[in-house]
N, C-alpha and C positions, 0 to 999 in steps of 0.2 A: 559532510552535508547531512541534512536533517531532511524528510519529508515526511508528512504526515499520512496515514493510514488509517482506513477504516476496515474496521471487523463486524464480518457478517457471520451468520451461524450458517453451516450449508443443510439443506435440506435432509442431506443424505448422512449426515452428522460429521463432525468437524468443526473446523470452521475456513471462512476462506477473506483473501484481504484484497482491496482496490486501492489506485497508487492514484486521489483524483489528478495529483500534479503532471503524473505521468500516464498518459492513456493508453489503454491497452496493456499495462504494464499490473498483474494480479499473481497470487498465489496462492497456499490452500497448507491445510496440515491437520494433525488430530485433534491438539490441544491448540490453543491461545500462544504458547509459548513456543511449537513446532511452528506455526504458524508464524509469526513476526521471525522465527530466525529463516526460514523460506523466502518470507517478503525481504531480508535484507541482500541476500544473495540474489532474489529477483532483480531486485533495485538496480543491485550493482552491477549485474548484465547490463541489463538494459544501458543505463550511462555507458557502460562500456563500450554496447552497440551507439549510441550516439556521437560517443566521443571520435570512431573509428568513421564515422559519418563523416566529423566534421561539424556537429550539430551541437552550439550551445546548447548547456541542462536548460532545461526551466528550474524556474525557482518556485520553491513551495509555497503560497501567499493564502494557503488556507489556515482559517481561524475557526477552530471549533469549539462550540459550546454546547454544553445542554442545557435544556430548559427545562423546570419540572413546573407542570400546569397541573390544576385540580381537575378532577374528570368523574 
């Protein structure tokens, strides 16, 4: 399974990641790359915990882009 991730810089340095598919579902690391391997071990909890629920995943349906505007 594939979900999408966003990366935030933390204030406190780092950076840290949000799962929008899956709420409440985030992690954190030093680098970009400690980081995304965090968030996939989060991930996989989490399912884990749903699955253990009982509770179909959601499916990822976000589509990102960026846009570059003149400013």
């Amino acid at each position: 399974m594939e979900y999408s991730v966003v990366v935030h810089e933390a204030e406190e340095g780092g950076y840290w990641i949000e799962v929008p598919a899956l709420p409440e579902c985030y992690s954190q690391g030093e680098s970009i790359d400690e980081c995304l391997a965090n968030a996939r071990e989060a991930i996989g909890l989490f399912l884990e915990a749903l699955q253990e629920e009982g509770t179909p995943f959601p499916k990822d349906e976000e589509v990102v882009f960026k846009v570059q505007v003149a400013a």
